[in-house]
Gaussian input, Z-matrix of N, CA and C with variables (Angstrom, degrees):
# hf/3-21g

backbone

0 1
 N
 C     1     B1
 C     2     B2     1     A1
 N     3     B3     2     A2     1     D1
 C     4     B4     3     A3     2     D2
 C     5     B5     4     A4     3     D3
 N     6     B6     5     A5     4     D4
 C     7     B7     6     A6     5     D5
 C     8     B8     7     A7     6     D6
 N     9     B9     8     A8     7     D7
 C    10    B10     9     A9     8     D8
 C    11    B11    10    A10     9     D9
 N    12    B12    11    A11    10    D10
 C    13    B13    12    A12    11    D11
 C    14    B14    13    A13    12    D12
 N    15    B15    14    A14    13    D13
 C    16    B16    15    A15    14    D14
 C    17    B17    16    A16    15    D15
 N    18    B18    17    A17    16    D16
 C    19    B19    18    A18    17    D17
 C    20    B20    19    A19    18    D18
 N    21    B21    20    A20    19    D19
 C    22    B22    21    A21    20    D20
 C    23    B23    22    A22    21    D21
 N    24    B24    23    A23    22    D22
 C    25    B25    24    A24    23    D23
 C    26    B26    25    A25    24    D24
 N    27    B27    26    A26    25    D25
 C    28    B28    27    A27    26    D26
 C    29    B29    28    A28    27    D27
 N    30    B30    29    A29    28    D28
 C    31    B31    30    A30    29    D29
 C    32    B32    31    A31    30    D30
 N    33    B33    32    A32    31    D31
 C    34    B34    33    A33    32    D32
 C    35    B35    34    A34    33    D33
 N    36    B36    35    A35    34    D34
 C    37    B37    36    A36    35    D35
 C    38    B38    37    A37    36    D36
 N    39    B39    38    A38    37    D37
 C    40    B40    39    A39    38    D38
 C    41    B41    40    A40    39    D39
 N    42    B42    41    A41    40    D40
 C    43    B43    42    A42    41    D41
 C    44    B44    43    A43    42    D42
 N    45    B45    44    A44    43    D43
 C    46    B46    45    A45    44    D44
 C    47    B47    46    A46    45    D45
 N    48    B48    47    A47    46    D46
 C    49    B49    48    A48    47    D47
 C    50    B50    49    A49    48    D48
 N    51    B51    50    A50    49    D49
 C    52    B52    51    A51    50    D50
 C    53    B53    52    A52    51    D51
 N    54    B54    53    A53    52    D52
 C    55    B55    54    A54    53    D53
 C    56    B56    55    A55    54    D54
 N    57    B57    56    A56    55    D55
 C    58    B58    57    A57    56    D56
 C    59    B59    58    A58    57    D57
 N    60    B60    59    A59    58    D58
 C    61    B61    60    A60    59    D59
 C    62    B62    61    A61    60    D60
 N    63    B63    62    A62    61    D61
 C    64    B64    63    A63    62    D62
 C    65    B65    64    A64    63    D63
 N    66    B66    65    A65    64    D64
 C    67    B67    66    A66    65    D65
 C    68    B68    67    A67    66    D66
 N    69    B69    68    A68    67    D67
 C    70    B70    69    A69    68    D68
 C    71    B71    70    A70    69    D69
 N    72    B72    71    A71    70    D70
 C    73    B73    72    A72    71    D71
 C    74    B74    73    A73    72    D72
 N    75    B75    74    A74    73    D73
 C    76    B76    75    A75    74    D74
 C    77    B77    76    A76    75    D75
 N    78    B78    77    A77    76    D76
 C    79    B79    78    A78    77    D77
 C    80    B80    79    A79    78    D78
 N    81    B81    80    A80    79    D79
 C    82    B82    81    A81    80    D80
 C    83    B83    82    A82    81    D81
 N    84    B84    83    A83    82    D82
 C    85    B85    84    A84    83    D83
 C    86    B86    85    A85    84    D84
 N    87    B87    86    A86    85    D85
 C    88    B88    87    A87    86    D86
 C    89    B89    88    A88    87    D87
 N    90    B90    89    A89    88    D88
 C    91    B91    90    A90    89    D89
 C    92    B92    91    A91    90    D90
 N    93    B93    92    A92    91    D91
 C    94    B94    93    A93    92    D92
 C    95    B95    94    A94    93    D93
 N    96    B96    95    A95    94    D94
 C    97    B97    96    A96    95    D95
 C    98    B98    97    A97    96    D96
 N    99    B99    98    A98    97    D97
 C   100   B100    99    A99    98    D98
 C   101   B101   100   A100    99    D99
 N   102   B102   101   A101   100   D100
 C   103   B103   102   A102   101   D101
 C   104   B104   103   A103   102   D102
 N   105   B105   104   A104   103   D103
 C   106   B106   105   A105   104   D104
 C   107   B107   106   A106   105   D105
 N   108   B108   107   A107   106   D106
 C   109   B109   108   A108   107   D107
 C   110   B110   109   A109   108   D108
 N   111   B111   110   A110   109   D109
 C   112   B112   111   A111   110   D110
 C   113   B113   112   A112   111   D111
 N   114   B114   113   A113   112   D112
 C   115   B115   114   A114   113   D113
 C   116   B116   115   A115   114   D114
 N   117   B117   116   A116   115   D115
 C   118   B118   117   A117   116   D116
 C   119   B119   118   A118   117   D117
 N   120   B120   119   A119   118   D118
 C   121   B121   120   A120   119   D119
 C   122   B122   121   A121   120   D120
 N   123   B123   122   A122   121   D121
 C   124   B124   123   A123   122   D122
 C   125   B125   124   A124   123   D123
 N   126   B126   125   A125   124   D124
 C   127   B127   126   A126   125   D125
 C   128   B128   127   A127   126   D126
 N   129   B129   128   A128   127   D127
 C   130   B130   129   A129   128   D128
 C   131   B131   130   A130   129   D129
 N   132   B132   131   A131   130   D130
 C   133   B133   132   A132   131   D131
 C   134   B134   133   A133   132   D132
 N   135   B135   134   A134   133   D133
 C   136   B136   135   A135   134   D134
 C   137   B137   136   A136   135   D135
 N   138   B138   137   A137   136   D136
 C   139   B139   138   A138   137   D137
 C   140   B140   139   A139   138   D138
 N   141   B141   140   A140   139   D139
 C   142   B142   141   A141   140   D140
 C   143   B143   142   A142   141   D141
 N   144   B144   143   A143   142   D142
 C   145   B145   144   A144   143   D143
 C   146   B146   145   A145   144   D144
 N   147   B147   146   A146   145   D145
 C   148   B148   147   A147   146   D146
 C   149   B149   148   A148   147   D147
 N   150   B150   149   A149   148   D148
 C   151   B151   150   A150   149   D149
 C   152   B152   151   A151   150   D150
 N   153   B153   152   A152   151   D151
 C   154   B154   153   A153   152   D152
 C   155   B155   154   A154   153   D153
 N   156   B156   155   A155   154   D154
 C   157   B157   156   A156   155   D155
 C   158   B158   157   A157   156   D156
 N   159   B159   158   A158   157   D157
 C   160   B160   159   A159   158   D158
 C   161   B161   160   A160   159   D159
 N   162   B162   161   A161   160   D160
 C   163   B163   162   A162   161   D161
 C   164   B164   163   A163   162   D162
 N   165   B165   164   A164   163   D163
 C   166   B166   165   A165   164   D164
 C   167   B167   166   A166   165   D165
 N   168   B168   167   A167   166   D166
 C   169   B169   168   A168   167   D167
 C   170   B170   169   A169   168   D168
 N   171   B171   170   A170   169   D169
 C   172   B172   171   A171   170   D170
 C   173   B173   172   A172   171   D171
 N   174   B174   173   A173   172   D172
 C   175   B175   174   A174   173   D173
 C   176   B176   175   A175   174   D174
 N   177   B177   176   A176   175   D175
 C   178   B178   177   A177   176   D176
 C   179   B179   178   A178   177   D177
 N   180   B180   179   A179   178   D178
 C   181   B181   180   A180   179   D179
 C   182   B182   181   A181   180   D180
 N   183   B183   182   A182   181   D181
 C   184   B184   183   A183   182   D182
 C   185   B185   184   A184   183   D183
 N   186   B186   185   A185   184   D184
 C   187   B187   186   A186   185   D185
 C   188   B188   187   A187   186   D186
 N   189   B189   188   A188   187   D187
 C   190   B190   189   A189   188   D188
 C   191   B191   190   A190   189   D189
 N   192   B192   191   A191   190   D190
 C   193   B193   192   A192   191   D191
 C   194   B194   193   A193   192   D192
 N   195   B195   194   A194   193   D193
 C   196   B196   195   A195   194   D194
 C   197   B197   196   A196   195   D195
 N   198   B198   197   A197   196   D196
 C   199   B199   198   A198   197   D197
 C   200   B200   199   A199   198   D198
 N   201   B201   200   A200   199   D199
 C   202   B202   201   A201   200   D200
 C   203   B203   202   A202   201   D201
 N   204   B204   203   A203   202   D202
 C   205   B205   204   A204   203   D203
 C   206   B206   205   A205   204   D204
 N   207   B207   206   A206   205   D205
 C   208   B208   207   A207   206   D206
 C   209   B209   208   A208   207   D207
 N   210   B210   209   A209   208   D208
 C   211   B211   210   A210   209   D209
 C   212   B212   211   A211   210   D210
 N   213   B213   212   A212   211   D211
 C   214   B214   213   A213   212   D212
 C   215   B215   214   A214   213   D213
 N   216   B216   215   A215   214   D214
 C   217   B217   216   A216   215   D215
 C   218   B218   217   A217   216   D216
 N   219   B219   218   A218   217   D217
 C   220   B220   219   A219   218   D218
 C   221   B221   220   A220   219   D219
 N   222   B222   221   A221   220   D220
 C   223   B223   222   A222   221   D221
 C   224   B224   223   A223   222   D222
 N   225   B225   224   A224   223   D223
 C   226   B226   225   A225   224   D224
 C   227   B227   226   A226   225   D225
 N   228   B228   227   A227   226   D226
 C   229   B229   228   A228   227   D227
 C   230   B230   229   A229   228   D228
 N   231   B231   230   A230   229   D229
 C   232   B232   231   A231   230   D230
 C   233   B233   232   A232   231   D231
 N   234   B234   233   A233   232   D232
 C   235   B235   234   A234   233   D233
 C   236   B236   235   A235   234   D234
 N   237   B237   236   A236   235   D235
 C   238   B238   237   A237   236   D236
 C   239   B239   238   A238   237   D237
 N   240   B240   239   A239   238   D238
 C   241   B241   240   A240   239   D239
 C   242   B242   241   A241   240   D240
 N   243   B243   242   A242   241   D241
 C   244   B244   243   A243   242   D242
 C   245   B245   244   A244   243   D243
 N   246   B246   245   A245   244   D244
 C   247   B247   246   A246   245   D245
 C   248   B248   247   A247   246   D246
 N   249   B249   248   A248   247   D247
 C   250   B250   249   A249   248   D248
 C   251   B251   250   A250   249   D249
 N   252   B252   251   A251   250   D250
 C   253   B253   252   A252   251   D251
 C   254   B254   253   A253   252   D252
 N   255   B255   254   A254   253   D253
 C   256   B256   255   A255   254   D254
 C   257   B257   256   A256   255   D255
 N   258   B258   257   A257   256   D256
 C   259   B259   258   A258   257   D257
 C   260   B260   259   A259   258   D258
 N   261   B261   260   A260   259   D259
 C   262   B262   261   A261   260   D260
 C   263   B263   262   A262   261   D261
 N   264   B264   263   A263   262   D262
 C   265   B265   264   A264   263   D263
 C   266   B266   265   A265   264   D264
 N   267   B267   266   A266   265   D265
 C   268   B268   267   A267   266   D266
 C   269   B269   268   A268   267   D267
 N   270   B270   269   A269   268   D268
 C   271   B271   270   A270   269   D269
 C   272   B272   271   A271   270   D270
 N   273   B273   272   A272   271   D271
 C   274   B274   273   A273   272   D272
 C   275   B275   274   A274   273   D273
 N   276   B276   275   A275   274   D274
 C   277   B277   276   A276   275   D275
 C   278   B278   277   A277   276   D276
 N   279   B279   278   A278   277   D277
 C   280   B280   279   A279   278   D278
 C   281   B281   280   A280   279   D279
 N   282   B282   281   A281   280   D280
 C   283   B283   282   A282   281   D281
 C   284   B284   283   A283   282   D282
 N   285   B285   284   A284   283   D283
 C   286   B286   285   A285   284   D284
 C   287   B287   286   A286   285   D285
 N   288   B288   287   A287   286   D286
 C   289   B289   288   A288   287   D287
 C   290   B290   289   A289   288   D288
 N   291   B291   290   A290   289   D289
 C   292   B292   291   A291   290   D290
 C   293   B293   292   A292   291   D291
 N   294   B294   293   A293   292   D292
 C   295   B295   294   A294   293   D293
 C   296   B296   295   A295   294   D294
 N   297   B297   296   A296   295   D295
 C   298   B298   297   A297   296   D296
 C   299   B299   298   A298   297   D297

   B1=1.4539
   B2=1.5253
   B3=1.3458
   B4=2.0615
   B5=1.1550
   B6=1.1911
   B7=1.5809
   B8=1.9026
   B9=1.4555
   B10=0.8364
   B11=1.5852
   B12=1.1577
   B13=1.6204
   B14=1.5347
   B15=1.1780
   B16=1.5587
   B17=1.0878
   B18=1.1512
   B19=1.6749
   B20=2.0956
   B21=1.4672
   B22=1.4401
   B23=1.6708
   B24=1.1817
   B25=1.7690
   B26=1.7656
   B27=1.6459
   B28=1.0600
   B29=1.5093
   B30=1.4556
   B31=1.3934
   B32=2.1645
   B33=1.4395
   B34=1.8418
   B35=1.3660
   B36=1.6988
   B37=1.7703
   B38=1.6905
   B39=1.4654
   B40=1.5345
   B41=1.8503
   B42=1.0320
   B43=1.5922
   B44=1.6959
   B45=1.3546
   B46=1.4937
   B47=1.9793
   B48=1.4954
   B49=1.6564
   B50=1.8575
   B51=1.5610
   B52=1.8103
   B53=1.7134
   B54=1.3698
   B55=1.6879
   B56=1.5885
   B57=1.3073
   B58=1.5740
   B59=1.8679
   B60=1.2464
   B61=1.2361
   B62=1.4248
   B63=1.4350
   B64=1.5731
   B65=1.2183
   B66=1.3819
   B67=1.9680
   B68=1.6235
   B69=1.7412
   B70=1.3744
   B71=1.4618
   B72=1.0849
   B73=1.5746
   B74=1.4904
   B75=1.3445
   B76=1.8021
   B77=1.4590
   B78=1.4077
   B79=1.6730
   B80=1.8628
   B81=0.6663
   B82=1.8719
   B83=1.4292
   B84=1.5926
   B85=1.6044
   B86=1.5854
   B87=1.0748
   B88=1.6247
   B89=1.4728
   B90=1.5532
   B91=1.0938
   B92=2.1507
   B93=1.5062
   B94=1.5640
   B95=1.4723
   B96=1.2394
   B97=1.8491
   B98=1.7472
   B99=1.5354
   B100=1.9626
   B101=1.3391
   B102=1.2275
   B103=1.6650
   B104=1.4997
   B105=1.7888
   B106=1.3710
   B107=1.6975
   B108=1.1678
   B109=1.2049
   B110=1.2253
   B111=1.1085
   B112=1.4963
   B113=1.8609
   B114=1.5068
   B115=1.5301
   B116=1.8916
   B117=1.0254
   B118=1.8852
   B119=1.3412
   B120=1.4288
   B121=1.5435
   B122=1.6953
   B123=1.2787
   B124=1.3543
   B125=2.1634
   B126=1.1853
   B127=1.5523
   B128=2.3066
   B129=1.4741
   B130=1.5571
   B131=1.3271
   B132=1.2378
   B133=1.7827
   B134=1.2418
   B135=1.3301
   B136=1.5639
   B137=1.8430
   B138=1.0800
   B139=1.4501
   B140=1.3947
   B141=1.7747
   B142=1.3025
   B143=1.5004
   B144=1.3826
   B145=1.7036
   B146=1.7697
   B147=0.8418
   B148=1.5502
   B149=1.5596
   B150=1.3364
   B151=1.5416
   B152=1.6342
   B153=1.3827
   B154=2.0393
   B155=1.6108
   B156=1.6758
   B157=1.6715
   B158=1.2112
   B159=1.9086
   B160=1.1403
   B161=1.2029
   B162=1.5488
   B163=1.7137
   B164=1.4666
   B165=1.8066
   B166=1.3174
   B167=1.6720
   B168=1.3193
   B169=1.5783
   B170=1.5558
   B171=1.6045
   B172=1.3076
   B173=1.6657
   B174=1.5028
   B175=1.3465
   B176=1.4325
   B177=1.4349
   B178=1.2589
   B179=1.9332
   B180=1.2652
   B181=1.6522
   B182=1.6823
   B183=1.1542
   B184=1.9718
   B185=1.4402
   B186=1.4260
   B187=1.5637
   B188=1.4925
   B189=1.2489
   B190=1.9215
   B191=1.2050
   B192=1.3046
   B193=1.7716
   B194=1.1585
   B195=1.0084
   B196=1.6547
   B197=1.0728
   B198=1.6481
   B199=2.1792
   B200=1.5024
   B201=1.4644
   B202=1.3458
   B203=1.7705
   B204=1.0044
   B205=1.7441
   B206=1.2666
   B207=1.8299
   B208=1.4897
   B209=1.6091
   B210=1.5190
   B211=1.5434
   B212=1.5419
   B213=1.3204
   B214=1.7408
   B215=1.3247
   B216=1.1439
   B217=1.7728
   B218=1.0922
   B219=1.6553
   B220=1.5334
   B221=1.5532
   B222=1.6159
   B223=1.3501
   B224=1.3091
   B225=1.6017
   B226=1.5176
   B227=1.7628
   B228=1.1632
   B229=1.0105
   B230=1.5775
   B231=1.6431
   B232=1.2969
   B233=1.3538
   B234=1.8760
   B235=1.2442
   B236=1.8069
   B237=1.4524
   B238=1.1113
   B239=1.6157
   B240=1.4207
   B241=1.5552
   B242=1.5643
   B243=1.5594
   B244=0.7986
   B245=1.9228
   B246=1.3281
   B247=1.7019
   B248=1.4736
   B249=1.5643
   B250=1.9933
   B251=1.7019
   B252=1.0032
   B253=1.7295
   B254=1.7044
   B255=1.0906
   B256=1.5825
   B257=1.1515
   B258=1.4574
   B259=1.4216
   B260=1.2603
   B261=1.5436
   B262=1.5718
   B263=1.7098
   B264=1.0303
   B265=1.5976
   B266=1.8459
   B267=1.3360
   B268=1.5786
   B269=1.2466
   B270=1.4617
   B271=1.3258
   B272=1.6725
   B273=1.3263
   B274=1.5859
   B275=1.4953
   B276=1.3018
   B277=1.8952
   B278=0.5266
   B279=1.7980
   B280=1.2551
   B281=1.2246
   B282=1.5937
   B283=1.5297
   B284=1.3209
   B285=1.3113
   B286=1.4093
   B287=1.8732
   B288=1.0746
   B289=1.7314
   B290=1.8560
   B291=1.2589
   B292=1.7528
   B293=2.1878
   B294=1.6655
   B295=1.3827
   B296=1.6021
   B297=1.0476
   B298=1.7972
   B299=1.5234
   A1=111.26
   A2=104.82
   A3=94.84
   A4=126.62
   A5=112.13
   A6=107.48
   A7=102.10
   A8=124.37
   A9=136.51
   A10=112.09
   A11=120.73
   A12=129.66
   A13=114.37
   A14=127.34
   A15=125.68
   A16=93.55
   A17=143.89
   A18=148.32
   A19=87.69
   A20=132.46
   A21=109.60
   A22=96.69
   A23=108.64
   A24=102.64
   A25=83.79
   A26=117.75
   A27=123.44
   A28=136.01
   A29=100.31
   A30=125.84
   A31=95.78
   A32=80.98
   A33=105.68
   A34=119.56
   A35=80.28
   A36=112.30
   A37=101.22
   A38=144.37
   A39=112.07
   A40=78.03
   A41=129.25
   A42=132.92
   A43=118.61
   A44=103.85
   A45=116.07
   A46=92.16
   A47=92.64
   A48=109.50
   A49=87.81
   A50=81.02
   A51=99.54
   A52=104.30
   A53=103.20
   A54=99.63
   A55=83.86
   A56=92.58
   A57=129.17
   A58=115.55
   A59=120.02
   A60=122.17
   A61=127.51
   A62=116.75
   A63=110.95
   A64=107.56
   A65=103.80
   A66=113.55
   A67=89.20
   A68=104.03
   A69=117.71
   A70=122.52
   A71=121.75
   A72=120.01
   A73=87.83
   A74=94.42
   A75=108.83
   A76=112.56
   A77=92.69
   A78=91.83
   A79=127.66
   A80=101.44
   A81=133.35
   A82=97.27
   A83=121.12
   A84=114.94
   A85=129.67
   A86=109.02
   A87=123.23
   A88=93.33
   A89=134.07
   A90=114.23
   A91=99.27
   A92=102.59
   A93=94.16
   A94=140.70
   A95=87.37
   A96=102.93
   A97=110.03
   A98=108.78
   A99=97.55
   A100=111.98
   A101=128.14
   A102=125.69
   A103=117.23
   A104=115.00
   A105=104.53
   A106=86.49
   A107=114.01
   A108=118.05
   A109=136.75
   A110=159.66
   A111=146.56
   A112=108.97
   A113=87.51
   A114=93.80
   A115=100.55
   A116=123.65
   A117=119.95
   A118=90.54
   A119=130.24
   A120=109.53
   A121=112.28
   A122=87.40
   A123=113.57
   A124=116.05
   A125=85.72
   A126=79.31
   A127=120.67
   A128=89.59
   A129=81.51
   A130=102.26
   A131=135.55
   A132=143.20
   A133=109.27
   A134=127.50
   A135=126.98
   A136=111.39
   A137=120.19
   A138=130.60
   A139=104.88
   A140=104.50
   A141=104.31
   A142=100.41
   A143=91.37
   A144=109.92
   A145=110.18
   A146=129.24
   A147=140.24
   A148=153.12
   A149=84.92
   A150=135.75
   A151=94.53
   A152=115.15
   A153=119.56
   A154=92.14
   A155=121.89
   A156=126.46
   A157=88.82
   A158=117.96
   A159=117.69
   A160=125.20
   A161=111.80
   A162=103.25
   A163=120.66
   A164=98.84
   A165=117.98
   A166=119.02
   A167=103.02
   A168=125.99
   A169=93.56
   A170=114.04
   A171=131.12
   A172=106.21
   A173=112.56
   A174=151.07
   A175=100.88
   A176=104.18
   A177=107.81
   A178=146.39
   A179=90.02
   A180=110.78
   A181=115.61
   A182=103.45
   A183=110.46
   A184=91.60
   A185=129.65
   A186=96.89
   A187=100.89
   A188=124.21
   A189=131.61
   A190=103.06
   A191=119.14
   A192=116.80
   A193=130.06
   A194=107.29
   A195=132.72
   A196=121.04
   A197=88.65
   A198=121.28
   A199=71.63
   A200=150.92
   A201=131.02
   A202=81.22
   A203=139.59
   A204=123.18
   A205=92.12
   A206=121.79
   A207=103.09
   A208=104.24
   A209=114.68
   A210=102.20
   A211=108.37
   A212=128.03
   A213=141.76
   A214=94.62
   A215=103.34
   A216=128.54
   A217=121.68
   A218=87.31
   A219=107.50
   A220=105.20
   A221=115.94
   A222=102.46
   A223=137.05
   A224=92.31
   A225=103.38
   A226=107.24
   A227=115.99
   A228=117.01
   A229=125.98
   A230=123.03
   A231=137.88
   A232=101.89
   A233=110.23
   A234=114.29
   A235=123.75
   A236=116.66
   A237=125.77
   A238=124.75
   A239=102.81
   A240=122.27
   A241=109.88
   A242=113.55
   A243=117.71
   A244=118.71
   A245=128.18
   A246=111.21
   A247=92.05
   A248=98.08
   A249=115.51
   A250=80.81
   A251=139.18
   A252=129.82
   A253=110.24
   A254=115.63
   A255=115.41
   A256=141.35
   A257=108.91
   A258=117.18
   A259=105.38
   A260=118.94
   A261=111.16
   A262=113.13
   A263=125.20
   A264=136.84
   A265=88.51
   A266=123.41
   A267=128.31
   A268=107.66
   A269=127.71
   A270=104.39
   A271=121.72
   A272=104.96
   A273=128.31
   A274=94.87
   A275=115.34
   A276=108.32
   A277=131.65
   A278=142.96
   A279=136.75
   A280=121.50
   A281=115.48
   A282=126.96
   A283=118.98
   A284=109.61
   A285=119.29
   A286=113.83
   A287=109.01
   A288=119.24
   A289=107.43
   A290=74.24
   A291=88.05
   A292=95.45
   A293=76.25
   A294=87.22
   A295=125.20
   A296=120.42
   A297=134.95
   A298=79.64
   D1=-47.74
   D2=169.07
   D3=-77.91
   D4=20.45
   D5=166.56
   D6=-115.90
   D7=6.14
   D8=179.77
   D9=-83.34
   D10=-27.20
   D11=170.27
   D12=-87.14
   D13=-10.03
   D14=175.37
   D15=-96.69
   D16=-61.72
   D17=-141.71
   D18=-86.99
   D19=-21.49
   D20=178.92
   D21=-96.12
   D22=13.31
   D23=-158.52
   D24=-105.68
   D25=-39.26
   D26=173.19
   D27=-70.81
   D28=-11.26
   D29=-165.81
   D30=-90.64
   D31=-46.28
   D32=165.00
   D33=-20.43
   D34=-88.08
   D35=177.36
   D36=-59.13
   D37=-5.40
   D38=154.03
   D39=107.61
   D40=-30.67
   D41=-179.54
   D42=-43.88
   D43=-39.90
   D44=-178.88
   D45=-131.65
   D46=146.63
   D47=179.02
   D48=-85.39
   D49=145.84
   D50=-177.35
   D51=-67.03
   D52=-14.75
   D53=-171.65
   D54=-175.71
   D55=169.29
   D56=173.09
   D57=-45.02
   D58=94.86
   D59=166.17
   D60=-40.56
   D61=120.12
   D62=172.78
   D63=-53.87
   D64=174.51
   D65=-177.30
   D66=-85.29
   D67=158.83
   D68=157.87
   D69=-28.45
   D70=158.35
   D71=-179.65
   D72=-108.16
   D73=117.38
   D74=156.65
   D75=-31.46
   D76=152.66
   D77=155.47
   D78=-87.15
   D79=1.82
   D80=-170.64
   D81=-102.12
   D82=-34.87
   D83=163.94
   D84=-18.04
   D85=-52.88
   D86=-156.98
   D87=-93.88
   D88=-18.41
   D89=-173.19
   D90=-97.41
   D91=-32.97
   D92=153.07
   D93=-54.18
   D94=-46.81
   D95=-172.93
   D96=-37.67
   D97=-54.08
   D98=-170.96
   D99=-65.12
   D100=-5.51
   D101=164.91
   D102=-98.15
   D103=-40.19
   D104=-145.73
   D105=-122.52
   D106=-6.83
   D107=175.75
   D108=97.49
   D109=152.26
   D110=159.78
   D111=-46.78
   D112=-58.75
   D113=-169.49
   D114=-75.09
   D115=8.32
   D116=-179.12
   D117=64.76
   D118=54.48
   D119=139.88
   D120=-148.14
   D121=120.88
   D122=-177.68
   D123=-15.26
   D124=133.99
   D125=179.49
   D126=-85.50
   D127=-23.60
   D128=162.39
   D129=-158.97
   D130=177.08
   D131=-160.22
   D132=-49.39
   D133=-32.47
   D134=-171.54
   D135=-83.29
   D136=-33.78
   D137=166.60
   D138=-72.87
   D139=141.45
   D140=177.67
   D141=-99.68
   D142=154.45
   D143=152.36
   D144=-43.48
   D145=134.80
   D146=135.01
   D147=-70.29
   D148=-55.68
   D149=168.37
   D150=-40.50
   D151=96.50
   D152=148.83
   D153=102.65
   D154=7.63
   D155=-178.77
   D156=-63.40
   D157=159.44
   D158=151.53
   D159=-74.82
   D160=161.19
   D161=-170.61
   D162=-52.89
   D163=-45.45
   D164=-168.99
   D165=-57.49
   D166=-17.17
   D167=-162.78
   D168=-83.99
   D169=-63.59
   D170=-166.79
   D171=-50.84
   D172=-53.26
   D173=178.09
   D174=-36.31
   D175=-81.56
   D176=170.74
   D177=-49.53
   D178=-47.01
   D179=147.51
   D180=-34.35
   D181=-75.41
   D182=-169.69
   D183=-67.15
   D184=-32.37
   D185=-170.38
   D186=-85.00
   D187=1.59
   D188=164.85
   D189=-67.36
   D190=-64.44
   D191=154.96
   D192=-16.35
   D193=-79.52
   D194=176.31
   D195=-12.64
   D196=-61.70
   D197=-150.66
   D198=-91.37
   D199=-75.15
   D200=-145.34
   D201=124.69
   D202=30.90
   D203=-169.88
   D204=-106.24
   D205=-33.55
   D206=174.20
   D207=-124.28
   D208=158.08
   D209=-164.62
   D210=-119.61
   D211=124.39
   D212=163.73
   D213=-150.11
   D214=130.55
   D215=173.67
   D216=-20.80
   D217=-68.34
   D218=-170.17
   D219=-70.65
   D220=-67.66
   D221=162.88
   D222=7.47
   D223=-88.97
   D224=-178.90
   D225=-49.20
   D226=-77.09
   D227=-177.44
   D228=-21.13
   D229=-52.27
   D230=-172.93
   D231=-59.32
   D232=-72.33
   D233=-171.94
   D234=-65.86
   D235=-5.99
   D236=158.77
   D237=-61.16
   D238=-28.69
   D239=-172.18
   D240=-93.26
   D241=-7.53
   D242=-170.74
   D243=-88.06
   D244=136.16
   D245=176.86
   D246=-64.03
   D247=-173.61
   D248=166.35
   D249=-75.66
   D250=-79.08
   D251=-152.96
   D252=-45.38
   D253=-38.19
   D254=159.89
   D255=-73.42
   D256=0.28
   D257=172.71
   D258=-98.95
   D259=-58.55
   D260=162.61
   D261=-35.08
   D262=-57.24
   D263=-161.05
   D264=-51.36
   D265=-56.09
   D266=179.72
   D267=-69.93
   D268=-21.45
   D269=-179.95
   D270=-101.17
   D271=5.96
   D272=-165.33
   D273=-110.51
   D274=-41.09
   D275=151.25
   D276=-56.74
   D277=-38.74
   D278=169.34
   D279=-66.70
   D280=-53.25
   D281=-175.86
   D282=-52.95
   D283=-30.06
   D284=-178.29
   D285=-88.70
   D286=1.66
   D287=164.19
   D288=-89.08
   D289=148.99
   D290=-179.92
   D291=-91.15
   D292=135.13
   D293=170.27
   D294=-102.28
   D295=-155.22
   D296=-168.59
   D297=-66.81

């Protein structure tokens, strides 16, 4: 318990984060965000959620993209533009958000 008043006094002063920092925002962010959102959740029924996917799920998906194995425009297009370090970077953003 007395180490419980320095560490909220420190948490205060900006010294310690109140909680767990999201990951960096991709650079590929802004071209997700008007569908899938900042926060990974879909803006109307046809867009999926993101937000709390497993990596492996997400992972797998964009490189379906990617290759041409599954087909949406934009999709393809984005994750085509994307390196391998930027696809991880988008899929380690999403997975790591809490979902519905």
């Amino acid at each position: 318990m007395r180490f419980l008043l320095p560490a909220m006094v420190a948490m205060l002063a900006g010294l310690l984060p109140a909680s767990a920092e999201p990951p960096a925002a991709p650079r590929f962010l802004l071209a997700c965000a008007p569908c899938h959102g900042f926060d990974g959740i879909g803006h109307d029924d046809r867009t999926p959620n993101l937000a709390g996917q497993h990596r492996d799920y997400l992972h797998s998906q964009l490189a379906a993209f990617r290759a041409g194995q599954r087909k949406h425009p934009q999709m393809n297009f984005f994750s085509g533009q994307m390196t391998p370090e930027e696809l991880h970077e988008i899929v380690d953003y999403y997975s790591a958000l809490s979902g519905r």
